[in-house]
C-alpha positions in Angstrom: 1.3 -22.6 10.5 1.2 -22.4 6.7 3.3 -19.3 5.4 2.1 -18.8 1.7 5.0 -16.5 0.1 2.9 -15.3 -2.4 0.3 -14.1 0.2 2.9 -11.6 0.9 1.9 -10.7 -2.9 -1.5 -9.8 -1.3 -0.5 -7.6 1.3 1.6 -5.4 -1.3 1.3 -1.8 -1.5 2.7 -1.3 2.2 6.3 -0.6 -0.2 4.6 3.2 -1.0 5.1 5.1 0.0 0.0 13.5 -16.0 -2.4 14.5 -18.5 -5.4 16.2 -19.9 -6.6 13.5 -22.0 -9.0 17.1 -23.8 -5.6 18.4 -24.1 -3.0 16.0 -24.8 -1.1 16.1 -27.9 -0.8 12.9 -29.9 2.2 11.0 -29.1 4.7 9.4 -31.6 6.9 6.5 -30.3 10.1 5.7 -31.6 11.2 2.5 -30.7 15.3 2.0 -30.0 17.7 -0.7 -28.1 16.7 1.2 -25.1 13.7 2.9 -24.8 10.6 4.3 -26.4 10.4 8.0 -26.6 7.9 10.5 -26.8 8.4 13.4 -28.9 8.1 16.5 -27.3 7.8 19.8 -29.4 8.4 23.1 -28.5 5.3 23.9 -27.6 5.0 21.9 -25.1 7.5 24.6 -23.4 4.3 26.4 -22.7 3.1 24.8 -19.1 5.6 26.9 -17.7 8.5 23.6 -17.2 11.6 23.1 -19.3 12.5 20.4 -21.1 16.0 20.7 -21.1 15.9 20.0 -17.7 13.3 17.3 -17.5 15.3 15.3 -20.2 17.3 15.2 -16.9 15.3 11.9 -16.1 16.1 10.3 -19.3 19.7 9.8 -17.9 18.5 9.0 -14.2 16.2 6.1 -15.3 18.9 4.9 -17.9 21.4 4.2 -15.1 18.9 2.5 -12.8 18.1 0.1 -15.9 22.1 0.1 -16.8 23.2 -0.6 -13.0 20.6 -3.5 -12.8 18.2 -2.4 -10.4 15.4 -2.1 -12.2 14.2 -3.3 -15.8 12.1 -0.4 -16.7 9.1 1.3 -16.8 6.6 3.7 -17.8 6.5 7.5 -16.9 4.3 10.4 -17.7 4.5 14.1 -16.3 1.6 16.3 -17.3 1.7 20.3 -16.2 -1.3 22.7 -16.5 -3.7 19.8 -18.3 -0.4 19.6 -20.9 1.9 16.4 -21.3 5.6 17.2 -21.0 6.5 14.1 -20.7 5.6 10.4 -21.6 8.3 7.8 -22.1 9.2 4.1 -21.7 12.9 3.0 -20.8 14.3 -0.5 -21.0 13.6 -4.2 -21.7 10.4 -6.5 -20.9 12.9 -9.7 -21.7 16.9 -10.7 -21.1 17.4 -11.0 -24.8 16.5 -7.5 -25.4 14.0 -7.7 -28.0 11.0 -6.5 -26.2 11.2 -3.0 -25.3 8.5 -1.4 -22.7 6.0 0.5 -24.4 3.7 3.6 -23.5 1.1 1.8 -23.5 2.0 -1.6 -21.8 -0.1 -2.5 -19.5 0.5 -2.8 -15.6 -0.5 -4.5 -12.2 -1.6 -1.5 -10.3 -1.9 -3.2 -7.1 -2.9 -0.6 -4.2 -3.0 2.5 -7.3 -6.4 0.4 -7.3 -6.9 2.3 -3.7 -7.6 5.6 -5.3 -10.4 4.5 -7.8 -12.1 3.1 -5.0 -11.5 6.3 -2.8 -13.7 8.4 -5.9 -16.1 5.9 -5.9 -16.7 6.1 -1.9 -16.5 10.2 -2.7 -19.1 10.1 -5.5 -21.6 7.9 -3.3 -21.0 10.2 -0.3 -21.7 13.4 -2.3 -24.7 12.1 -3.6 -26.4 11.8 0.1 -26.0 7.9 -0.4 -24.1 7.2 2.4 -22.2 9.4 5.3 -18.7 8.9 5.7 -19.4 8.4 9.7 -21.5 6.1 9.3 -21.2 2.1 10.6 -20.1 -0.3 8.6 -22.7 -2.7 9.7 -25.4 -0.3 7.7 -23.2 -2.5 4.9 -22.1 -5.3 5.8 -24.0 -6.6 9.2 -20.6 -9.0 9.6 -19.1 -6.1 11.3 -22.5 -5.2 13.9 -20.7 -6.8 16.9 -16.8 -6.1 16.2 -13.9 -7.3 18.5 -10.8 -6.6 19.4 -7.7 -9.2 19.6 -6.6 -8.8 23.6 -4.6 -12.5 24.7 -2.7 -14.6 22.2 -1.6 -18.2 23.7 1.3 -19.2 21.3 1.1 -22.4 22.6 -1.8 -23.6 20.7 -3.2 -20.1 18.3 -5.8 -19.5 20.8 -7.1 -15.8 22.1 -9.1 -14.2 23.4 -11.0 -10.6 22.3 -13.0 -7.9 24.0 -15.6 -5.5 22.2 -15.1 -2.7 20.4 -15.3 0.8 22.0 -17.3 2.2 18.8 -18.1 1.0 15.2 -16.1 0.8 12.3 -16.8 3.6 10.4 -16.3 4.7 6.3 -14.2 7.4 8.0 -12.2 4.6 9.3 -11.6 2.4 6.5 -10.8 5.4 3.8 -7.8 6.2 6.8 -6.8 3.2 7.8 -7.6 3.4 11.2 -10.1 0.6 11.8 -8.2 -1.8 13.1 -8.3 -4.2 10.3 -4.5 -4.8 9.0 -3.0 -7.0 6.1 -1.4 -10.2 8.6 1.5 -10.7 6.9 3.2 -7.2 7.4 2.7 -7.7 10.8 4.6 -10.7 12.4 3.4 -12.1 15.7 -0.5 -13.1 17.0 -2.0 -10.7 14.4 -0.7 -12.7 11.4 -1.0 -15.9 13.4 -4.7 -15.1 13.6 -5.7 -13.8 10.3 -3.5 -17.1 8.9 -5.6 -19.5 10.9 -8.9 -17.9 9.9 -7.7 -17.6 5.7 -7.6 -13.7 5.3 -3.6 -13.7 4.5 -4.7 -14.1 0.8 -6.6 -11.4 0.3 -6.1 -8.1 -1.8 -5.7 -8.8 -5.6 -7.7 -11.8 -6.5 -9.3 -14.9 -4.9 -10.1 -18.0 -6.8 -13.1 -18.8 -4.7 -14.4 -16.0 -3.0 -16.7 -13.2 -4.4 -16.5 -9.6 -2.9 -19.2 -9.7 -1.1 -17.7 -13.2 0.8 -14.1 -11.6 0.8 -16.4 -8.7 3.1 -18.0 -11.0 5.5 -14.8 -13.3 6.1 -12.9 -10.1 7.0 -15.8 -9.6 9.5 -14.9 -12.8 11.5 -11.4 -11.1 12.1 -10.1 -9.2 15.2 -9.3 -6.1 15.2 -5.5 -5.0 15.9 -6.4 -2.4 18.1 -9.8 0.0 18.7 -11.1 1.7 15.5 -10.1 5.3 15.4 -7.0 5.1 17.5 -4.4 4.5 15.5 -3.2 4.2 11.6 -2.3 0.9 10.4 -2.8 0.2 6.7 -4.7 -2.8 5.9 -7.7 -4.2 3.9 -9.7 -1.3 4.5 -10.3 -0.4 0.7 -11.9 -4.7 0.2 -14.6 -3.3 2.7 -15.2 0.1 0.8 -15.3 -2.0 -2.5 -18.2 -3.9 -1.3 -19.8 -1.0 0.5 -19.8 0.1 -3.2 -21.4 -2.7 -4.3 -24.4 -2.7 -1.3 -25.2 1.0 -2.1 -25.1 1.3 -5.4 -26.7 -2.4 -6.2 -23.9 -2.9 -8.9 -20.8 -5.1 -9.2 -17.3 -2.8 -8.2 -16.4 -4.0 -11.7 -19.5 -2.4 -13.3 -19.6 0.3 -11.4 -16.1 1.4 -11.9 -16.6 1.1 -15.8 -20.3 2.7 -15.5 -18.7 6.0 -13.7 -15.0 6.5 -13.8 -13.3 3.9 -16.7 -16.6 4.7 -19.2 -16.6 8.8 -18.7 -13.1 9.2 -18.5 -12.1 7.1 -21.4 -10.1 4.5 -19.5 -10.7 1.5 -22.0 -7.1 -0.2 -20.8 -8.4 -0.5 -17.2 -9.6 -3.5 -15.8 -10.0 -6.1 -13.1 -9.9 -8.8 -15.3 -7.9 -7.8 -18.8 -10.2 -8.9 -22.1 -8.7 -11.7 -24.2 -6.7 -9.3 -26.8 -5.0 -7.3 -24.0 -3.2 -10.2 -22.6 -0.2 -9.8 -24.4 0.2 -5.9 -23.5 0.6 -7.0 -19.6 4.2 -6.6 -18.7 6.0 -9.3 -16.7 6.1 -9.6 -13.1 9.9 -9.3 -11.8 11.1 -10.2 -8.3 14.8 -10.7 -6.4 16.7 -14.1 -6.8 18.9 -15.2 -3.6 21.9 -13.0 -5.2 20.1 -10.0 -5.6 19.3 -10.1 -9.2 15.9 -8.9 -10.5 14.3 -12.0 -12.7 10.9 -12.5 -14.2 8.6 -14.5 -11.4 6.7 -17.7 -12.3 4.4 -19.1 -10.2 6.8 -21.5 -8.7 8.3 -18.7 -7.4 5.7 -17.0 -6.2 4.6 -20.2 -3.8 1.8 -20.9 -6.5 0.4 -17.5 -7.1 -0.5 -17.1 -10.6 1.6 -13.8 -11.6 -0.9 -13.4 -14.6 -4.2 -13.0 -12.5 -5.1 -10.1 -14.0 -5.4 -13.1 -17.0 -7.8 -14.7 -15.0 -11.9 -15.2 -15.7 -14.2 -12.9 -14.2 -15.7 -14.4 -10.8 -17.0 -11.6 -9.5 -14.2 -11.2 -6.8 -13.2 -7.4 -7.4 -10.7 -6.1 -4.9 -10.8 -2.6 -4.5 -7.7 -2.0 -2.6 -5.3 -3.7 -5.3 -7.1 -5.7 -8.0 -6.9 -3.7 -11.0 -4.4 -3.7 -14.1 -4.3 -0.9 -16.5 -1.8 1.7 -17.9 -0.4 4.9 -17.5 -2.3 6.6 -19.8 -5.6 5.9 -18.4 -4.0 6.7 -14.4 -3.4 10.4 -15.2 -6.4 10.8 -17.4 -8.1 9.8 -13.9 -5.5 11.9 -11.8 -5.7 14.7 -14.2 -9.3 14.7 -13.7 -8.6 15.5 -10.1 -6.2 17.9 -10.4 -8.5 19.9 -12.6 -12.0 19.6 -10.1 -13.3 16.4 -11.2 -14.7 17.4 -14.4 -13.5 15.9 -18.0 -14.9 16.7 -20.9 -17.9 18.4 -19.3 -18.7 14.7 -17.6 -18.6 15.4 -13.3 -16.7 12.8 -12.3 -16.2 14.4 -8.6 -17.3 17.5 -6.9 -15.1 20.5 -6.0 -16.0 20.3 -2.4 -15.9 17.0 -2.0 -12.3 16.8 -3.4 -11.6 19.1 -0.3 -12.8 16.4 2.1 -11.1 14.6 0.7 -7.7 15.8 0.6 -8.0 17.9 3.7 -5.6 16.4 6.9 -7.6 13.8 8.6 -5.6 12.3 11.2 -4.5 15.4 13.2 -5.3 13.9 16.7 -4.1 10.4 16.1 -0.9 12.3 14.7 -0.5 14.4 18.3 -0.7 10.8 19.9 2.5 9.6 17.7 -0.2 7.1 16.3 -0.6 8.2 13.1 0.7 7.9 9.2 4.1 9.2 9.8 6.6 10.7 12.6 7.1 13.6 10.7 5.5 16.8 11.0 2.9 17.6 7.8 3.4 14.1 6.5 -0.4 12.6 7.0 -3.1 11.3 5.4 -6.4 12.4 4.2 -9.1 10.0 3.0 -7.8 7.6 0.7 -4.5 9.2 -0.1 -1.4 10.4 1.6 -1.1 13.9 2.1 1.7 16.6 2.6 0.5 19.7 4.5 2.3 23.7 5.1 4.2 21.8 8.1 5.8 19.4 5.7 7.3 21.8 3.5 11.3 20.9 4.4 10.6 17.2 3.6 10.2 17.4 -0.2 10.2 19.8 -2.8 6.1 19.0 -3.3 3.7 21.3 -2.7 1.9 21.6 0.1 -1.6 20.1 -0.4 0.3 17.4 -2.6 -1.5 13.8 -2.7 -0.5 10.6 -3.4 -0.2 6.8 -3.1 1.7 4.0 -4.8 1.4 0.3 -5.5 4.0 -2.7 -4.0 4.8 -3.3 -7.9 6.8 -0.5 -8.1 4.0 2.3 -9.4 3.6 5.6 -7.9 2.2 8.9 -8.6 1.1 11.8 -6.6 -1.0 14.9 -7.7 0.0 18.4 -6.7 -2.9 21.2 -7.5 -0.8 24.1 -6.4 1.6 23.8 -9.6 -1.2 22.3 -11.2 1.2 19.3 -12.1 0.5 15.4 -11.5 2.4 12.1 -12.3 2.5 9.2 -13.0 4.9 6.1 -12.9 4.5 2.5 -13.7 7.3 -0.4 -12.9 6.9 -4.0 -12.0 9.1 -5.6 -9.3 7.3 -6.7 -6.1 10.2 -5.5 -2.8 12.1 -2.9 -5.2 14.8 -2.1 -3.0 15.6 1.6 -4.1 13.1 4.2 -3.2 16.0 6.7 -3.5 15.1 6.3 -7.5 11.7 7.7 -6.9 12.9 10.6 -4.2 16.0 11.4 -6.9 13.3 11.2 -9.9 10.7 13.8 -8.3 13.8 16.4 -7.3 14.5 16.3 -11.2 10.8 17.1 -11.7 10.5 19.8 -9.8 14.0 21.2 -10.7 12.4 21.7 -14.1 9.3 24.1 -13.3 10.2 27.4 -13.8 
């Protein structure tokens, strides 16, 4: 069986788990040996957070970057609509001479998730589609869905039996459809989706478009009977075409036409314009001895690091295709966090921001089949959510949301203290989530 290590690449974001652009104050970088800084004045004591104590996280980051586990990185805190924060630490380049830069550019792998989550949101709020319905209404590939029941080692062979219900939109923003990514699942699944080509899928395809990306994935067994269980997968590829079909535009175009456009996010993209090539930052991974180095596609097993590079062919992957920075992420977060309105432009309604980030697994959780073992740790539709019974596990607020990417990004959005965030690096397996865990304590140490 061919094992492409760079499909791993595609199956990303399973690692995971800001800023009123009306509001923000212009920012002045000052570029030294280490890190470029954002100036923050006094005023920006106002949002009710201190900066004495968020310049806590200038020395955090500094020792991950010092100690060698990470090479840097983007990060921007924004409290009521205000940013408090917005710096860049370290070095794109061993020699040292290119420092990261506020507005550097990154592979947002599954942050992509969340764009596509508005888009479903905006559709389903406009009485365009129901977020029960089939998937076939969509994508007929999916009318007659089956399950994966024998596997014969022996020779790749197995044998199915039909699905109890349809795949619903329900489904695919939870991850509970069935559909999975292969390669984070070792045995007859990944076996399966290897023999049939689907291990590739999730950031770019050379040869597919979308809408072929959505009928291949149709041809696939499912893991297990939609609805019973979580299992993240390539849910959001599906919802990214279902754009496409209801709307009767491109994801690409319809992502500029109602969330880049209207929000102002011109450094977004699936496939970065000629004169934003240079702002990408470099990809890094883990060499045999542990060290972090920049990839090459050797590396990757012939996966072209730069795909967000790549020409346009119409192959738009809504669960980790786009590249962009942080800048543009909280302007969209911030968005939320305010009731999906910017600049008097709806991007989202109130109420459908409540379906949306309201607990939607509570069943599958009793069953022990759902996002996570722990109590108030779930996931609403799109996004993972912390609810009142999660309190002890983090200092977030309850009704907290957030994702992340498997480059190293995260960010989360918490309306009670009317703060988000946002946090952009770029090594695929980073090995210390304790940075992020330690990073958000200091965060919310500083609210007063």
């Amino acid at each position: 069986m061919k094992k492409n290590y760079l499909q791993t690449i595609c199956l990303f974001s399973f690692l995971l788990l800001g800023l009123s652009c009306s509001t923000a104050q212009k920012i002045t970088n000052q570029t030294s040996p280490s890190k470029t800084v954002t100036k923050i004045s006094a005023a920006m004591d106002s949002p009710g957070i201190s900066t004495d104590r968020l310049a806590l996280l200038d020395e955090h980051i500094e020792k991950y970057i010092k100690d060698g586990l990470m090479p840097g990185g983007t990060f921007l805190i924004a409290r009521k609509g205000k940013t408090v924060y917005h710096k860049s630490f370290g070095h794109q380049d061993d020699t040292k001479t290119k420092p990261y830069k506020n507005d550097d550019i990154y592979r947002l792998a599954s942050m992509t998730k969340a764009v596509t989550t508005i888009s479903i949101m905006q559709l389903y709020e406009q009485g365009k589609l129901g977020l029960d319905d089939p998937i076939h209404y969509y994508i007929p590939a999916f009318k007659e869905s089956k399950v994966l029941d024998t596997f014969n080692p022996a020779d790749s062979s197995y044998t199915t039996v039909p699905a109890k219900r349809p795949i619903t939109i329900r489904h695919l923003l939870t991850h509970t459809s069935g559909i999975t990514y292969g390669l984070f699942n070792p045995g007859k699944i990944q076996i399966v989706y290897e023999e049939l080509g689907a291990n590739g899928f999730g950031l770019f395809h050379d040869e597919m478009t979308t809408e072929q990306m959505a009928n291949k994935l149709g041809t696939l067994p499912l893991i297990f009977q939609p609805g019973e269980e979580y299992l993240y997968g390539l849910n959001m590829e599906l919802l990214g075409r279902i754009v496409e079909v209801v709307s009767g535009k491109s994801l690409n175009k319809y992502f500029r036409n109602n969330i880049f456009d209207p929000l102002e996010m011109n450094d977004t993209y699936f496939n970065l314009p000629q004169d934003r090539h240079s702002r990408l930052v470099p990809f890094y991974i883990y060499d045999q001895s542990g060290k972090l180095i920049n990839a090459t596609t050797q590396m990757m097993g012939g996966m072209n690091v730069d795909y967000p590079k790549k020409k346009d062919n119409n192959h738009y992957a809504g669960g980790g295709g786009l590249s962009g920075t942080a800048t543009d992420y909280a302007k969209m977060i911030q968005t939320l966090c305010d009731g999906g309105t910017y600049k008097g432009h709806r991007i989202l309604g109130r109420k459908a921001i409540e379906v949306m980030t309201s607990d939607q697994l509570p069943l599958v959780n009793l069953k022990g089949t759902g996002y996570s073992p722990l109590p108030g740790i779930t996931y609403g539709l799109g996004f993972a959510l912390k609810t009142e019974a999660g309190s002890a596990w983090s200092a977030k607020s309850p009704g907290t949301y957030e994702w992340g990417g498997a480059f190293n990004t995260k960010f989360f959005i918490d309306p009670s203290e009317e703060l988000i965030f946002v946090g952009m690096g770029q090594v695929f397996g980073y090995r210390r989530p304790d940075f992020w865990e330690r990073l958000y304590t200091i965060i919310y140490g500083s609210l007063e």
